[in-house]
C-alpha positions as CSV (number, residue, x, y, z in Angstrom):
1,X,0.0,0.0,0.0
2,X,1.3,3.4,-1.0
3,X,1.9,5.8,1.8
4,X,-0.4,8.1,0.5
5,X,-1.8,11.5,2.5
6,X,-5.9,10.8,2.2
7,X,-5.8,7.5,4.1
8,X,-5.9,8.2,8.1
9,X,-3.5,6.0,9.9
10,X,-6.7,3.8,11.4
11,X,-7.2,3.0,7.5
12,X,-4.1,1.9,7.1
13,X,-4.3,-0.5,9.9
14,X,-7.3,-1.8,8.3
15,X,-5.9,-2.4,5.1
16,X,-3.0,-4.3,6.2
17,X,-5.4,-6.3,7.7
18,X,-7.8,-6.4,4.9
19,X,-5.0,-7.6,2.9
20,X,-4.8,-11.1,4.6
21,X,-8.2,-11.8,3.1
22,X,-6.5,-11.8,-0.5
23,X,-5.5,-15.1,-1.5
24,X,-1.7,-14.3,-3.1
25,X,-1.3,-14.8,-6.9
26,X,0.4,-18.8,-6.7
27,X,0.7,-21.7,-9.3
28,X,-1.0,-24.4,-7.2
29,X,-4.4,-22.8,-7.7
30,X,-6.9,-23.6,-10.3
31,X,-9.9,-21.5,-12.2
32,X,-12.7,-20.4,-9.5
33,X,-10.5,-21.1,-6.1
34,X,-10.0,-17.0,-6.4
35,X,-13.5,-16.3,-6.5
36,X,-17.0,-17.2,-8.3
37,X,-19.5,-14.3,-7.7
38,X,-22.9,-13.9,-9.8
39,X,-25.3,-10.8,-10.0
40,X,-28.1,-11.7,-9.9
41,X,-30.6,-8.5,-12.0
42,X,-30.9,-7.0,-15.3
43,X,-34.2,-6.7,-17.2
44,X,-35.2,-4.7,-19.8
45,X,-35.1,-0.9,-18.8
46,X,-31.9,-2.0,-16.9
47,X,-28.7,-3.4,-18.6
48,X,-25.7,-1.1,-17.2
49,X,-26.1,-1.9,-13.6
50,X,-25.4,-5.6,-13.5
51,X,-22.1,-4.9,-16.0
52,X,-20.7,-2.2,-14.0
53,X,-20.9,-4.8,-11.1
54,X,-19.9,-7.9,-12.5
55,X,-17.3,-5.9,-14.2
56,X,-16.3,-4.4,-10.9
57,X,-15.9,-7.6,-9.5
58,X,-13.8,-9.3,-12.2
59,X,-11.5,-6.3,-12.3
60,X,-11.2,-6.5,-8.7
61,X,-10.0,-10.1,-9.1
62,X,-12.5,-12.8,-9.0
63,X,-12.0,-15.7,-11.3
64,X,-15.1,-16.2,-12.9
65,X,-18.5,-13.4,-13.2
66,X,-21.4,-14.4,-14.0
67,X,-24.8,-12.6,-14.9
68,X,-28.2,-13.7,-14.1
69,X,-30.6,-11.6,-15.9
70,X,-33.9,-11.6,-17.8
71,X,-33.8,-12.6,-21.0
72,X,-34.6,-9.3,-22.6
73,X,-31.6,-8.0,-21.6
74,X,-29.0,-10.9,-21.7
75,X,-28.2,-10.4,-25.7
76,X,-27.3,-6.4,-24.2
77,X,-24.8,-7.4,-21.9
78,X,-23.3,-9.9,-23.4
79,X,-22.2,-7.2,-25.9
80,X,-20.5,-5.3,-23.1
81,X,-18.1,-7.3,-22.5
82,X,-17.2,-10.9,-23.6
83,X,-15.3,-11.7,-20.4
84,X,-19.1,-12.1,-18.7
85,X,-20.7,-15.4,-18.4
86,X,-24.7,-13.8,-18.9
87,X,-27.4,-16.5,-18.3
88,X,-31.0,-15.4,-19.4
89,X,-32.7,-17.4,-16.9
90,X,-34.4,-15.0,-15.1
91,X,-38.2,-14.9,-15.2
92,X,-40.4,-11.8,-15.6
93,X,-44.0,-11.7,-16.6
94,X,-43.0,-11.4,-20.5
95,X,-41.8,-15.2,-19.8
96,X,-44.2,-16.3,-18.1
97,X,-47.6,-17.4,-19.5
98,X,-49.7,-16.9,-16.6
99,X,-48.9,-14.5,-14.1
100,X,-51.3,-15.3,-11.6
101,X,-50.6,-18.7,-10.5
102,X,-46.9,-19.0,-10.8
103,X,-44.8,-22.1,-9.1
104,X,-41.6,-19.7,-7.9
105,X,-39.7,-22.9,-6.8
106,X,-39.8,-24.1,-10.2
107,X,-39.4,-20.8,-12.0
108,X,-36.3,-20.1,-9.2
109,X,-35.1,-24.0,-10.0
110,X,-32.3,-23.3,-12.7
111,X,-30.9,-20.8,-10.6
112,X,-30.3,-22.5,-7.8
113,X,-29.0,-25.5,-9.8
114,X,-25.9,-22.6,-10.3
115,X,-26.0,-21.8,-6.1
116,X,-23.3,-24.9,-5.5
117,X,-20.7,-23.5,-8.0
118,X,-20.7,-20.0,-6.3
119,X,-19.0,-18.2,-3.2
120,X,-21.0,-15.0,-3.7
121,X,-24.0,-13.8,-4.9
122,X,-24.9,-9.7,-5.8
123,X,-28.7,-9.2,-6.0
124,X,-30.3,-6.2,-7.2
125,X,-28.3,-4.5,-9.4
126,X,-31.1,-3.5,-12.6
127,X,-32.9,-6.3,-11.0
128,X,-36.8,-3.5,-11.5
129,X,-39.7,-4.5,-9.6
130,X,-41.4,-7.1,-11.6
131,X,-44.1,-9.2,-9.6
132,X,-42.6,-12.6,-11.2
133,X,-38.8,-11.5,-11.1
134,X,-39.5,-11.0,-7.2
135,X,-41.0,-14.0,-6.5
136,X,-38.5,-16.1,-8.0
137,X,-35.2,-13.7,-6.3
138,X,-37.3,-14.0,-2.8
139,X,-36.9,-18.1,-3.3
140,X,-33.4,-18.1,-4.5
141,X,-33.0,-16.0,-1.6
142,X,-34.0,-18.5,1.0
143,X,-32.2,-21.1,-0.9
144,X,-29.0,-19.2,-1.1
145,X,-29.9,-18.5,3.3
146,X,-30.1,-22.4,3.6
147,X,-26.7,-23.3,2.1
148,X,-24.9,-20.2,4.0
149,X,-24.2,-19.0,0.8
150,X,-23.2,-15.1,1.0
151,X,-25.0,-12.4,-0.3
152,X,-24.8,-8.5,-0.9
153,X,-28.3,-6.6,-1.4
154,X,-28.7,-3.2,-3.3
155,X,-31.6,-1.3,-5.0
156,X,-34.6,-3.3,-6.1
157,X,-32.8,-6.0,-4.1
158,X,-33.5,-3.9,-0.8
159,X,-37.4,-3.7,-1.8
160,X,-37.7,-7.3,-1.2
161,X,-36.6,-7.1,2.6
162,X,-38.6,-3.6,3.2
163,X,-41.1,-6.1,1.9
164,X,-40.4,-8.7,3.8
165,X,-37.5,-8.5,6.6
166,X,-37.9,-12.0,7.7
167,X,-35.7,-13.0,4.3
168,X,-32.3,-11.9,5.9
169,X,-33.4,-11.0,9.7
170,X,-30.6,-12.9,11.8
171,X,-28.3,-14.2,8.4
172,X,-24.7,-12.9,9.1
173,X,-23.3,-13.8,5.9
174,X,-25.7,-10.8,3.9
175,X,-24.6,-7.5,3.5
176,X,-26.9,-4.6,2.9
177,X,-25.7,-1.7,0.9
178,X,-28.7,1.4,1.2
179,X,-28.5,5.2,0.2
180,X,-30.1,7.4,2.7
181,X,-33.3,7.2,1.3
182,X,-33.2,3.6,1.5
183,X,-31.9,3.4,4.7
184,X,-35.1,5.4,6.0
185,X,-37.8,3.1,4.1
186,X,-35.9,-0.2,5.9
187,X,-36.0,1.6,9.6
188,X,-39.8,2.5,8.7
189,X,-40.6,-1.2,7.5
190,X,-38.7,-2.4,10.8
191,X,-40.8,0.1,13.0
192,X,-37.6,1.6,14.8
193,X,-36.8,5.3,15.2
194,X,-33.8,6.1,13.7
195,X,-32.1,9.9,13.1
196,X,-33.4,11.1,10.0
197,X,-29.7,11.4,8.5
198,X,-31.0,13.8,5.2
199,X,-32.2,16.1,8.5
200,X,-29.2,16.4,10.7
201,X,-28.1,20.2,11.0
202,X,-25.6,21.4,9.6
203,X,-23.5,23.4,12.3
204,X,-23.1,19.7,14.0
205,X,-19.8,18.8,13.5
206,X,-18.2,15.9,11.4
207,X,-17.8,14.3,14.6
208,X,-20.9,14.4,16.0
209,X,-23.0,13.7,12.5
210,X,-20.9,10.3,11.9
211,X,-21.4,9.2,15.9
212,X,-25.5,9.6,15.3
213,X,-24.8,8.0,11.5
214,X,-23.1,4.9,13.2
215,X,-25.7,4.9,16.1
216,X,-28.8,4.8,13.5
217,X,-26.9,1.9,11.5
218,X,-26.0,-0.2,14.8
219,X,-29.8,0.3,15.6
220,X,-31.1,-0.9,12.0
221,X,-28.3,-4.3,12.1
222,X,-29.2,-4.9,15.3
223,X,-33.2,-5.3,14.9
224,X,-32.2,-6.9,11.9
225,X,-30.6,-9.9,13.9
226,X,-26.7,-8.8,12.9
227,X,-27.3,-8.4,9.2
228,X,-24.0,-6.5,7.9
229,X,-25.2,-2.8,6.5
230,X,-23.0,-0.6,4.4
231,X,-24.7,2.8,5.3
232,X,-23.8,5.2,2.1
233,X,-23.4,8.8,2.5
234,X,-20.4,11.8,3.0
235,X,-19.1,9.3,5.4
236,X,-19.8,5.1,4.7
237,X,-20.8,3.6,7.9
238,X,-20.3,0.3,8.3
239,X,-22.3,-1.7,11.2
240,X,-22.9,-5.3,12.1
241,X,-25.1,-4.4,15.2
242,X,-22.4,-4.5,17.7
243,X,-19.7,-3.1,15.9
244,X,-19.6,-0.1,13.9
245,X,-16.4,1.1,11.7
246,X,-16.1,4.2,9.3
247,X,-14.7,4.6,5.7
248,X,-13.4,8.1,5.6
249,X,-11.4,8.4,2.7
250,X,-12.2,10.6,0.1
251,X,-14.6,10.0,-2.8
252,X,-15.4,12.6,-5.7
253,X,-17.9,15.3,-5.8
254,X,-20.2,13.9,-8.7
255,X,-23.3,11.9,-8.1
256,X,-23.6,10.1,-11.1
257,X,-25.7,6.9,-11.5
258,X,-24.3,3.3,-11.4
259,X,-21.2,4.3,-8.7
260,X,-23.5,1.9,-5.8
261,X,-22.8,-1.1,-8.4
262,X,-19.2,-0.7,-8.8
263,X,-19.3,-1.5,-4.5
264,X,-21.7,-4.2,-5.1
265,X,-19.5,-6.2,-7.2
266,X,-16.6,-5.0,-4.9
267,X,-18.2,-6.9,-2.1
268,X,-19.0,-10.0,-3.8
269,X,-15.1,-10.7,-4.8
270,X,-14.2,-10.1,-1.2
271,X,-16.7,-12.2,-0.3
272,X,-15.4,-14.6,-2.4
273,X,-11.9,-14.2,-1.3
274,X,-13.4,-14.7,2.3
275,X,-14.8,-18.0,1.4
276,X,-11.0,-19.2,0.4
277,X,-9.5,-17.4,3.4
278,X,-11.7,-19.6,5.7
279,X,-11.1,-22.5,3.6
280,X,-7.3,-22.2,4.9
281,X,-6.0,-22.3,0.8
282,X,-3.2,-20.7,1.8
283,X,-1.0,-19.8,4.8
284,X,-1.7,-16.4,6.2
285,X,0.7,-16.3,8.3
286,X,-1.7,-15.2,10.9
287,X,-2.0,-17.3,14.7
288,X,-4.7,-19.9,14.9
289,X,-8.1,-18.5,16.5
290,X,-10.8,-21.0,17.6
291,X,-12.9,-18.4,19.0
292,X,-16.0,-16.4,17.2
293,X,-15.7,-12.9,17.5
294,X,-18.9,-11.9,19.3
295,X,-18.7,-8.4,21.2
296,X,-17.1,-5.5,19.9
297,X,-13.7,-5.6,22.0
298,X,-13.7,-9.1,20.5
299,X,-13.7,-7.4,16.9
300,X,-11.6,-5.0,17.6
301,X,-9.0,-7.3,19.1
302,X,-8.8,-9.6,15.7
303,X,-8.6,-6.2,13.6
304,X,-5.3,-5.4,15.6
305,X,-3.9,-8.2,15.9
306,X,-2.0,-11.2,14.2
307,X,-4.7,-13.6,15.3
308,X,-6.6,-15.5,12.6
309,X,-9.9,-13.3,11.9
310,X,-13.4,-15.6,12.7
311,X,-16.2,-14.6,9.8
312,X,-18.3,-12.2,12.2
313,X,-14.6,-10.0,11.7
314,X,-13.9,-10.9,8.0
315,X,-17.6,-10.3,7.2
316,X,-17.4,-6.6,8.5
317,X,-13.5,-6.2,7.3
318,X,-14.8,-7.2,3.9
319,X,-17.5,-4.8,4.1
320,X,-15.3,-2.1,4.8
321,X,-12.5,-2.8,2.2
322,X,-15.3,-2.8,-0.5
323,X,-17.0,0.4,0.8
324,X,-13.2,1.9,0.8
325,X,-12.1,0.4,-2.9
326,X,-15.1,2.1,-4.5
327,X,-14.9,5.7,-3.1
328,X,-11.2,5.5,-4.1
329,X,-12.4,4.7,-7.5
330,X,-14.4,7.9,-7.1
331,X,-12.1,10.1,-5.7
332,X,-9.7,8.6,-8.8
333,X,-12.2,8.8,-11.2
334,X,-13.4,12.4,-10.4
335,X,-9.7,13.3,-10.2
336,X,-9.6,12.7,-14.5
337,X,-12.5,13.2,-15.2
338,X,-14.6,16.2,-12.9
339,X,-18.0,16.9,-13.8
340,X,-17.6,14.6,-16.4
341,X,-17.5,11.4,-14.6
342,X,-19.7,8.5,-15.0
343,X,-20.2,5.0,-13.5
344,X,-17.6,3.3,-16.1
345,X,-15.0,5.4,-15.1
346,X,-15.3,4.1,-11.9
347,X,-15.1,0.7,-13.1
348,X,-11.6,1.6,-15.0
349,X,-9.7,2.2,-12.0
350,X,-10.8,-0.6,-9.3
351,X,-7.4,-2.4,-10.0
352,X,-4.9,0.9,-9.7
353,X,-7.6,1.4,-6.1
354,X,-7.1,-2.0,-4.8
355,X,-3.0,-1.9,-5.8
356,X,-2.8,1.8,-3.4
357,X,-4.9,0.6,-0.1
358,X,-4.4,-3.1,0.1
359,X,-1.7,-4.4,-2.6
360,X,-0.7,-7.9,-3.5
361,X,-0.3,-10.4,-0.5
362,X,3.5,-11.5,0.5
363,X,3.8,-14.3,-1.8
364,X,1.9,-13.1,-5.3
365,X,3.8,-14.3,-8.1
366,X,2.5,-11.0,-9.9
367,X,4.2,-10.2,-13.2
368,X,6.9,-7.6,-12.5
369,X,8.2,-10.6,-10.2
370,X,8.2,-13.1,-12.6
């Protein structure tokens, strides 16, 4: 990692740490042990989201992306890029002949055939608000649950659980990813009072507005059982219900659409790389831990130290790294680009992002060694 002057000295820590998640670049591994993630979205208004995060998470590092979208908008993608693997096997009401007594479990069936060859999944990205489409992402939703199988949760993807909290309420191995305004319409579906953080005045200082940010998302992961949530805004607050941890580096000044997606796929390569990590397929070099990680001075001691980190740690370290990768991209990307920016720039310099705050493991064989 470079010793660059926008990174606090608390980030840094992190990121060394964050760095033992990566599995090193080595001979003895074959396709998919570095990672395979699938977003799961796309239909026919929506074809850039799922590309900017599939392509997000290949550039990031995973070995294989994958795209499950509607069939409408599978030819679309596949024209984006050819290093996507796009399956059109999501249903919507155009492929379905009648709407109003549908079998979800068998519409949801080949997509859940694909669940045992994946670490990760990304739901939401284009996924729009089709009644079928819903049905059949709520089932492989409580599939994906049932097999621990990780998952990361934006846009349309939220809708289902403001819908329907029960889907993730107590699964530790989901991460939510709302804006503001979707961070409000989860707290009302929950039926907790939360600071209304569009509202907070503006002569309170940084200090004070990022304590009530992290309060309100400790209070929304907590009365949703521990779920991991990625609370967007000036500041990303991230909070598992018991602890809370802050990305403050610097993004850019443009709000342009499609930046959320290049965190989305961020997070499923992580997660991916998590899978690995806790599969022991390499040495980390780290001290053997047996314990879970359960209270916050737990956490904290795994995040400082050179003890083995248990999944309640990597889950939230993950979650941080990601939220930290893409407002580098943006803080990159605006850089070149100003007012001009737009969601593929972004995607253009996750590699050069990940290279400056976490950097190839001890060990990579990456090619200015070879």
């Amino acid at each position: 990692m470079a010793n660059v002057q926008h990174i606090s000295v608390p980030s840094k820590v992190l990121f060394q740490k964050a760095r033992k998640l990566v599995p090193p670049m080595l001979e003895k591994f074959h396709k998919g042990q570095q990672g395979r993630v699938a977003v799961i979205g796309g239909s026919l208004d929506y074809t850039g989201a799922p590309y900017f995060s599939a392509m997000a998470s290949a550039r990031l590092g995973c070995d294989l992306s994958h795209v499950i979208c509607e069939s409408s908008a599978a030819t679309v993608i596949k024209s984006y890029s050819p290093n996507l693997m796009v399956h059109p096997i999501l249903p919507s009401s155009a492929s379905v002949k009648d709407t109003n007594s549908i079998d979800a479990p068998s519409l949801a069936s080949p997509i859940i055939a694909m669940l045992s060859r994946l670490h990760a999944l990304v739901i939401g990205p284009g996924l729009g608000r089709d009644g079928v489409t819903l049905k059949v992402v709520r089932e492989v939703m409580k599939e994906a649950r049932s097999r621990s199988i990780p998952f990361v949760l934006d846009a349309d993807g939220l809708l289902l659980v403001t819908e329907d909290p029960e889907l993730v309420k107590g699964y530790r191995n989901c991460i939510l990813t709302p804006n503001v305004m979707e961070f409000s319409r989860l707290a009302k579906a929950l039926g907790i009072e939360v600071p209304n953080l569009a509202e907070i005045p503006a002569n309170q200082s940084e200090s004070e507005k990022t304590s009530k940010e992290a309060e309100a998302c400790e209070k929304l992961s907590e009365a949703l059982g521990g779920v991991t949530i990625i609370q967007k805004g000036v500041h990303d607050v991230i909070s598992n219900g018991v602890t809370s941890i802050v990305s403050d580096l610097p993004g850019g000044l443009k709000r342009s659409g499609g930046q959320g997606d290049t965190l989305t796929g961020s997070l499923g390569t992580l997660l991916g790389w998590r899978a690995a990590y806790h599969d022991a397929l390499w040495d980390s070099g780290e001290k053997e831990n047996s314990k879970e990680a359960t209270t916050k001075e737990e956490v904290q001691s795994e995040l400082e130290s050179e003890k083995r980190m248990s999944p309640n740690t990597t889950l939230l370290l993950a979650a941080w790294a990601g939220a930290a990768i893409t407002r580098e991209c943006s803080r990159r990307a605006f850089k070149a680009k100003g007012r001009s920016m737009q969601a593929s720039d972004l995607t253009d310099e996750v590699h050069e992002s990940f290279l400056e705050l976490i950097g190839e493991p001890e060990g990579s064989r990456v090619p200015e060694h070879l």
